[in-house]
Kinemage of the C-alpha trace (Angstrom):
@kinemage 1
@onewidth
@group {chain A} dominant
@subgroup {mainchain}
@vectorlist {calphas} color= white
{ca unk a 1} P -73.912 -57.662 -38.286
{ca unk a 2} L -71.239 -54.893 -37.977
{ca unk a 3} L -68.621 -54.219 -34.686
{ca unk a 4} L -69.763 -50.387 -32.840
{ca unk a 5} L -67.681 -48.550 -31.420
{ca unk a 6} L -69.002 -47.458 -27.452
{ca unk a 7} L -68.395 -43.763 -28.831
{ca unk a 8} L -70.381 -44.257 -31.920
{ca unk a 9} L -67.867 -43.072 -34.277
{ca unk a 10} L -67.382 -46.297 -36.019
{ca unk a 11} L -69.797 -48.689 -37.252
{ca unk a 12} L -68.823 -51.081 -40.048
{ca unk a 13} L -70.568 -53.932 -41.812
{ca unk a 14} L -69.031 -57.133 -43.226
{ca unk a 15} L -67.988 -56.180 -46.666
{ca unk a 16} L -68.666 -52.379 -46.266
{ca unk a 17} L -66.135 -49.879 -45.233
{ca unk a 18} L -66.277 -46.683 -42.667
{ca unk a 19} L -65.915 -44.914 -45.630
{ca unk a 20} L -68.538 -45.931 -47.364
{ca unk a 21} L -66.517 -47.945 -50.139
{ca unk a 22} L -66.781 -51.614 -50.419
{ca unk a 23} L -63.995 -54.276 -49.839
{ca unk a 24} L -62.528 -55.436 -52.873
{ca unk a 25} L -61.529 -59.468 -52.130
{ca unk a 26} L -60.112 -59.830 -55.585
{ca unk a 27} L -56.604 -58.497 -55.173
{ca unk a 28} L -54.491 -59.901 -51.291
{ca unk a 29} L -53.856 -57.953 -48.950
{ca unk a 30} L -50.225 -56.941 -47.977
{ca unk a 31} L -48.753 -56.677 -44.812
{ca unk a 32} L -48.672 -52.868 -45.435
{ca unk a 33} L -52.204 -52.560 -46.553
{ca unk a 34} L -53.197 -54.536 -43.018
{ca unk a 35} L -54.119 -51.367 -40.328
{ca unk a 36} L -53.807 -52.863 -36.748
{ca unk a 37} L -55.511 -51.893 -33.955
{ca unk a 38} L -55.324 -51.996 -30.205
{ca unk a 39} L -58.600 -52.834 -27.745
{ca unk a 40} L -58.342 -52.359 -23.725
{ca unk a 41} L -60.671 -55.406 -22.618
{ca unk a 42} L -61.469 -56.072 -19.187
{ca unk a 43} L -61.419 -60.123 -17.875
{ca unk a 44} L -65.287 -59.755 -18.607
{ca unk a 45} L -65.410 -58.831 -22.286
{ca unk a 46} L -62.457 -61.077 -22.838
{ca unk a 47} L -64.550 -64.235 -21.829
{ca unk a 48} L -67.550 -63.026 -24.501
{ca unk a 49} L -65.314 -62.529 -27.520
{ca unk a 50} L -63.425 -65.948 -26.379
{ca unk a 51} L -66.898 -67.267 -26.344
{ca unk a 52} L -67.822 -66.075 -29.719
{ca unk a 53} L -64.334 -67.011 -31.208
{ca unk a 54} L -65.198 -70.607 -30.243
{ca unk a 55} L -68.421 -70.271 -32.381
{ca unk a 56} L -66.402 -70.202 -35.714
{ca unk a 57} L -64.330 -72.959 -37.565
{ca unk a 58} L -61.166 -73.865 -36.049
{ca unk a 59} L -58.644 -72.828 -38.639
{ca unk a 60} L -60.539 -69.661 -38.785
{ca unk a 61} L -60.414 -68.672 -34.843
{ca unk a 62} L -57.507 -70.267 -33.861
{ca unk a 63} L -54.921 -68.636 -35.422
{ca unk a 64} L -56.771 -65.222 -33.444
{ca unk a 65} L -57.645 -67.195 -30.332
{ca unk a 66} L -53.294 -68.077 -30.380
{ca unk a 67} L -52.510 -64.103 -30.713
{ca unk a 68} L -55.396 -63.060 -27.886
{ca unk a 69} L -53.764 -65.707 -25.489
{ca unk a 70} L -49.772 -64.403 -26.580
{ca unk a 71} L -50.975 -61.012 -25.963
{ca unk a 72} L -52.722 -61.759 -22.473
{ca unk a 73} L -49.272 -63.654 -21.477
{ca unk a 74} L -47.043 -61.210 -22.465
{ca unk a 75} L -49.380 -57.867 -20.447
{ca unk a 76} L -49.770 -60.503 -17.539
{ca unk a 77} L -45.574 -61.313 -17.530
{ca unk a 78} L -44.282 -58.445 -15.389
{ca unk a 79} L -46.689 -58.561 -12.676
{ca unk a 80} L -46.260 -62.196 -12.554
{ca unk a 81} L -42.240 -61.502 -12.501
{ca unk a 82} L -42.983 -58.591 -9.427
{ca unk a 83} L -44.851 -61.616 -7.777
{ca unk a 84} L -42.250 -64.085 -8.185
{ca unk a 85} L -39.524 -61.583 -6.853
{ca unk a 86} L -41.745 -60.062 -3.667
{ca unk a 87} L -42.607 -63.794 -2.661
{ca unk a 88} L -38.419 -64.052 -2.868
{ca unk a 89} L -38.291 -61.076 -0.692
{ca unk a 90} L -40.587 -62.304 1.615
{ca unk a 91} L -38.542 -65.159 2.842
């Protein structure tokens, strides 16, 4: 089972790299060997990978499910502000 991107231009398998090469588990990862990405999710595809999230063991997921839910807080803060201060206006 391996993530696709809509495009097609990248297709990965547990274990197996775009590349090719295979990941090598023996040595840890440091924090500037870890690539991060960024994903533009509608409400939609949010619920299904929440849904799927929920499928694996807790101290697996959760530590994800925490950063998802930060992130979604943090994008959702200044309209929520703008609504606070218009509904001040309003009065």
């Amino acid at each position: 089972m391996g993530w696709r991107h809509r495009q097609g231009s990248v297709a990965c398998r547990a274990g197996q790299l775009a590349d090719g090469g295979t990941r090598q588990n023996s040595q840890p990862k440091t924090q500037e060997d870890i690539m991060e990405y960024t994903f533009t999710l509608n409400d939609e595809e949010i619920q299904t990978l929440s849904s799927a999230l929920v499928e694996l063991p807790y101290k697996t997921a959760a530590p994800l499910i925490q950063k998802i839910s930060m992130q979604i807080a943090q994008a959702n803060a200044p309209k929520a502000q703008e609504e606070a201060e218009n509904a001040g206006n309003d009065s």
